[in-house]
Backbone as JSON Lines, residues from 0, in Angstrom:
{"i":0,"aa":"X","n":[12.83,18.6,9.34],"ca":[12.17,18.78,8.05],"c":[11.33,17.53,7.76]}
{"i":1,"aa":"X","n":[9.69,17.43,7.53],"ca":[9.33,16.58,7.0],"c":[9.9,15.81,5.52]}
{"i":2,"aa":"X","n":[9.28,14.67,5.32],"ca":[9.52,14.19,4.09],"c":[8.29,13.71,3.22]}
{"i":3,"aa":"X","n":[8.01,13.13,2.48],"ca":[6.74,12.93,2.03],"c":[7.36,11.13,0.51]}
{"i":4,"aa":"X","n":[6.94,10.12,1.43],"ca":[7.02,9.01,0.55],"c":[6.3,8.18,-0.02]}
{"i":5,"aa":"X","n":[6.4,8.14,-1.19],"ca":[5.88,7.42,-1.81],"c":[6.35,5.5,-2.37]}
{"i":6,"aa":"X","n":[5.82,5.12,-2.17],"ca":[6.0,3.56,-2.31],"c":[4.89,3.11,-3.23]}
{"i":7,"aa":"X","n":[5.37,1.92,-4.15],"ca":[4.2,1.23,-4.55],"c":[4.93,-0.97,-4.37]}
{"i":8,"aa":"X","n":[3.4,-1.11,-4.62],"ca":[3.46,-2.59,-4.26],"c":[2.53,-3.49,-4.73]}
{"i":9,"aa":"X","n":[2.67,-4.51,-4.75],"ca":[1.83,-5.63,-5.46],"c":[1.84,-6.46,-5.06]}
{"i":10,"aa":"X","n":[0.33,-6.72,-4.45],"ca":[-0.08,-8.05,-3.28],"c":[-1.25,-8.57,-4.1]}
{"i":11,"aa":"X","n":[-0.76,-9.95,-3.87],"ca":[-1.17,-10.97,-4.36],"c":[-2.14,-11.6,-3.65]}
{"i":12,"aa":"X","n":[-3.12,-11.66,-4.22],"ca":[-4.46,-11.89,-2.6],"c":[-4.88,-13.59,-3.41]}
{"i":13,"aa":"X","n":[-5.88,-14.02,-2.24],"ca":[-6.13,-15.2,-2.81],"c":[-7.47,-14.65,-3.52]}
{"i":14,"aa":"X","n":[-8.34,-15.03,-4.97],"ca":[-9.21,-15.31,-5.47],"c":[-10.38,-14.99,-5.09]}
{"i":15,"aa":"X","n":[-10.78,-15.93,-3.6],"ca":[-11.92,-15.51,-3.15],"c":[-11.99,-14.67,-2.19]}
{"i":16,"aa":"X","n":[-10.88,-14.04,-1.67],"ca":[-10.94,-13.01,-0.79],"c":[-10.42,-11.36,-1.53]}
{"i":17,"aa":"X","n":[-10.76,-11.42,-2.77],"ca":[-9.83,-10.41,-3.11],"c":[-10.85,-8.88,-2.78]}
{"i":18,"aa":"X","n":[-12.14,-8.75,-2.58],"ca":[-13.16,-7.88,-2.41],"c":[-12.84,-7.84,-1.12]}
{"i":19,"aa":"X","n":[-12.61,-8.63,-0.2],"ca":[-12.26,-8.05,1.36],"c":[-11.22,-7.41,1.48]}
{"i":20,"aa":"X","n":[-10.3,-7.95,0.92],"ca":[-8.77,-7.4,1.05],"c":[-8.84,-5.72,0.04]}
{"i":21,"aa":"X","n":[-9.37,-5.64,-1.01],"ca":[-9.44,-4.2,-1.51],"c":[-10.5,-3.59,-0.8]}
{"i":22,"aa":"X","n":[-11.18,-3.66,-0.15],"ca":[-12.21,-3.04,1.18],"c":[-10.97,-2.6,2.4]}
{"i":23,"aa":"X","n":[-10.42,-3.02,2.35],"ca":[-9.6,-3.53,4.13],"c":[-8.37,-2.36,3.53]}
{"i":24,"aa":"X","n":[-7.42,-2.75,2.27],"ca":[-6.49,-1.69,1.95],"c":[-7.4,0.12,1.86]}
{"i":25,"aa":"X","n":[-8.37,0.0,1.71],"ca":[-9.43,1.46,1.37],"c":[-9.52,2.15,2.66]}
{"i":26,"aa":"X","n":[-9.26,1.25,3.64],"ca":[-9.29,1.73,4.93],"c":[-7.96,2.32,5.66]}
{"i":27,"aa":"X","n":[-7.02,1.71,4.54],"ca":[-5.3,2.47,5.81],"c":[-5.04,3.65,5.12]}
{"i":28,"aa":"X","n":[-4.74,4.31,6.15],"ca":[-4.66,5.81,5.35],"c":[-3.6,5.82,4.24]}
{"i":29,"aa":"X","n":[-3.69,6.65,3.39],"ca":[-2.83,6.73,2.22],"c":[-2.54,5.92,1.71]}
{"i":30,"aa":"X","n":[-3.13,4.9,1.23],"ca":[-3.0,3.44,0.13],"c":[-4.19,3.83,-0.85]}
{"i":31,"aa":"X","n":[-3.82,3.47,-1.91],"ca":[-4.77,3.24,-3.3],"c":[-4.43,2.16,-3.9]}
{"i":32,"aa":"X","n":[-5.42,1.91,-4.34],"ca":[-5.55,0.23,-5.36],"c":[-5.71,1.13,-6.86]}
{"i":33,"aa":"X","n":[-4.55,0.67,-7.83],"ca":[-4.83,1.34,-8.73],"c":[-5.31,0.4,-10.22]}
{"i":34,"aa":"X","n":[-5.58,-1.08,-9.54],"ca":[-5.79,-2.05,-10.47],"c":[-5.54,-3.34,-9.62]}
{"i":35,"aa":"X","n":[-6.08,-4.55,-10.7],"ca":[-5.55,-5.65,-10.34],"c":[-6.98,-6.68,-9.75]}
{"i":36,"aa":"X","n":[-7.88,-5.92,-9.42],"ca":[-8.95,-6.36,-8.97],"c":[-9.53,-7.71,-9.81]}
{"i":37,"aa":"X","n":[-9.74,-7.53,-10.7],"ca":[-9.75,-8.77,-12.04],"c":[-8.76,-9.79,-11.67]}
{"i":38,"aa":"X","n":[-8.07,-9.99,-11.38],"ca":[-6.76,-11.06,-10.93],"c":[-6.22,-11.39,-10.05]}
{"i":39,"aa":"X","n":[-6.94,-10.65,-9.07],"ca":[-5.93,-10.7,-7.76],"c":[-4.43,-10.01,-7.28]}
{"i":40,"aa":"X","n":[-4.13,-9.51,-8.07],"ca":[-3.09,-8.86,-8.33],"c":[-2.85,-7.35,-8.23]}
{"i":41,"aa":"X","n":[-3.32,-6.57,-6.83],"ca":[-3.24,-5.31,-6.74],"c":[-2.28,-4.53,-6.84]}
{"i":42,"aa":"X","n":[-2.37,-3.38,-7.84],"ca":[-1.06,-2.43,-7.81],"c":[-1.78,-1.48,-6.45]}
{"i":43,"aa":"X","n":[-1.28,-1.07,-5.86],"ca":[-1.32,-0.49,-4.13],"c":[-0.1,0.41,-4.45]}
{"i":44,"aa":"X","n":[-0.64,2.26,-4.37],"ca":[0.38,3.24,-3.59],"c":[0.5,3.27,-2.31]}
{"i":45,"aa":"X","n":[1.63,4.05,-2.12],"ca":[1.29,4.09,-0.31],"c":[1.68,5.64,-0.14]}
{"i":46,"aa":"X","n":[0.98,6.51,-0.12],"ca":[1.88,7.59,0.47],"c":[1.89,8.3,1.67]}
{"i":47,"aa":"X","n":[3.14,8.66,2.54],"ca":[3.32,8.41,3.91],"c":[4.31,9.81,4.28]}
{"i":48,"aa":"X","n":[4.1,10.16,5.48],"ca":[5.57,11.07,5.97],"c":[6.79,10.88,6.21]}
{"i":49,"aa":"X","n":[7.07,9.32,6.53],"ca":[8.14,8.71,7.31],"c":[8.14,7.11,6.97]}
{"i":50,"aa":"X","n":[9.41,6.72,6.6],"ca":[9.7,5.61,6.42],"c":[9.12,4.11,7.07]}
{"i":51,"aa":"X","n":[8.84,5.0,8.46],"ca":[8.55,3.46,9.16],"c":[7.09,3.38,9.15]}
{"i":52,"aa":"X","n":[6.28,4.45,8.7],"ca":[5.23,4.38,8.29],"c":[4.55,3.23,6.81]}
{"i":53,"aa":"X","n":[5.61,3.32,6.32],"ca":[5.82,2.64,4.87],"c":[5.76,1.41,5.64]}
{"i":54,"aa":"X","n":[6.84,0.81,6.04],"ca":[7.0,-0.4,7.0],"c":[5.88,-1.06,7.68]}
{"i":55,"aa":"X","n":[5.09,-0.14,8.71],"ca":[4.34,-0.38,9.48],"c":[2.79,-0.89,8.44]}
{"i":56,"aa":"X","n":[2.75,0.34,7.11],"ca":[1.39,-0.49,6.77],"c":[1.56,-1.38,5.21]}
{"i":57,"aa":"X","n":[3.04,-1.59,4.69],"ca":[2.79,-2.94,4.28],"c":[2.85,-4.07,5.22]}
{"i":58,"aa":"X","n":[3.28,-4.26,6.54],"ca":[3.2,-5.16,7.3],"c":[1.78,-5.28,7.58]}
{"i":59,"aa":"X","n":[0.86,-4.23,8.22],"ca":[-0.16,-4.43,8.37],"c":[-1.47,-5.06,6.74]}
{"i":60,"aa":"X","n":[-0.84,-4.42,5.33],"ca":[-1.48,-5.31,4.27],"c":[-1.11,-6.97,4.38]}
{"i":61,"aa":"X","n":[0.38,-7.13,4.48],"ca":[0.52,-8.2,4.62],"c":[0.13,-9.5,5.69]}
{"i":62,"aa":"X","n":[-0.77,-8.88,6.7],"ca":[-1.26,-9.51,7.56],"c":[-2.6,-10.0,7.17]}
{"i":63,"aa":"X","n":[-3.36,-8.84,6.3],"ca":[-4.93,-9.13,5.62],"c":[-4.95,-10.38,5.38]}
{"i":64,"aa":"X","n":[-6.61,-11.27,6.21],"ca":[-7.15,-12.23,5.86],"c":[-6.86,-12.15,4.0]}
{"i":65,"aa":"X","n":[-6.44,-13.11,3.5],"ca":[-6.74,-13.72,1.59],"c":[-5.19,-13.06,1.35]}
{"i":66,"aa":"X","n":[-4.82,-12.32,2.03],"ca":[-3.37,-11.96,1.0],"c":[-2.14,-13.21,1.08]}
{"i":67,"aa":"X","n":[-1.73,-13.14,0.3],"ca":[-0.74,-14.33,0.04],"c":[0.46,-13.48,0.09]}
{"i":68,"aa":"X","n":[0.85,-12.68,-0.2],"ca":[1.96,-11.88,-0.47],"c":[1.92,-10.18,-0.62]}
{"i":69,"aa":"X","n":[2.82,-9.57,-0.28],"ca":[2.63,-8.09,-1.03],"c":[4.1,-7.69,-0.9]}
{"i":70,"aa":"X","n":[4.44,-7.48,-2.18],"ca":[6.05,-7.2,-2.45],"c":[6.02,-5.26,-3.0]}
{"i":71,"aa":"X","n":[7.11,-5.01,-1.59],"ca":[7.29,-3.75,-2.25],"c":[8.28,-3.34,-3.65]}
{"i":72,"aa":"X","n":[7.64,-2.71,-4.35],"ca":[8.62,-2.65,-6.22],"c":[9.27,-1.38,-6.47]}
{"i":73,"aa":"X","n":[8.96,-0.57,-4.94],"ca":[9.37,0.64,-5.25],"c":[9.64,1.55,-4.01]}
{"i":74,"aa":"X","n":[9.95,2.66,-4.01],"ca":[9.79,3.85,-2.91],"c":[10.96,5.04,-3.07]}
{"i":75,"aa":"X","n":[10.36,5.83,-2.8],"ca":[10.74,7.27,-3.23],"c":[10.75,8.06,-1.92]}
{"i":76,"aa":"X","n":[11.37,8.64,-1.65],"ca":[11.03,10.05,-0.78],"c":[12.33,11.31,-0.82]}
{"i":77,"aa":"X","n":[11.51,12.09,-0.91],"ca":[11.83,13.67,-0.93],"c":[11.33,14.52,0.06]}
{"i":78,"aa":"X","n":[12.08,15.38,0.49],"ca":[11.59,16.62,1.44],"c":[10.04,17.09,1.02]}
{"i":79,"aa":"X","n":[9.87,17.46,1.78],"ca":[7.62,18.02,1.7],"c":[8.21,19.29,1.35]}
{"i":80,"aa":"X","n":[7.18,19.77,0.89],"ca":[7.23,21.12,0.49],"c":[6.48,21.53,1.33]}
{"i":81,"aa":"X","n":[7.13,22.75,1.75],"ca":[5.93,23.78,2.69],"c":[5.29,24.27,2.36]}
{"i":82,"aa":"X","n":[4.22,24.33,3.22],"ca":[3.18,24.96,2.05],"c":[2.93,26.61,3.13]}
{"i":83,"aa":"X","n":[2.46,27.47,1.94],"ca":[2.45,28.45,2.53],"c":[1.24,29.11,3.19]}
């Protein structure tokens, strides 16, 4: 049975890199920036099929040139619904 997860997180980018780093998150699949741009301080969803997916691309945010940090604050998952 699939699952379908949701995570959110807040990475802390440096100042002058914060336009690369919200360019660079726009690019991994299923992440949204839902703020934070003003401060450096991105709220970031993640939504994914599988856990290690979650894993795999906050590791990969946390690697982005300017990020200083990205702490996960959350995560959820439930069975997918089938669709018919």
């Amino acid at each position: 049975m699939s699952e379908c997860h949701i995570s959110s997180l807040v990475v802390h980018t440096r100042p002058d890199r914060v336009q690369g780093v919200v360019e660079s998150i726009g690019r991994i699949q299923g992440a949204d920036i839902h703020g934070g741009q003003d401060t450096g301080k991105l709220i970031v969803t993640l939504e994914t099929e599988t856990e290690s997916q979650v894993v795999e691309r906050v590791n990969a945010i946390q690697l982005l040139d300017g990020v200083l940090a990205a702490t996960l604050v959350f995560h959820h998952f439930e069975p997918a619904q089938e669709r018919e």
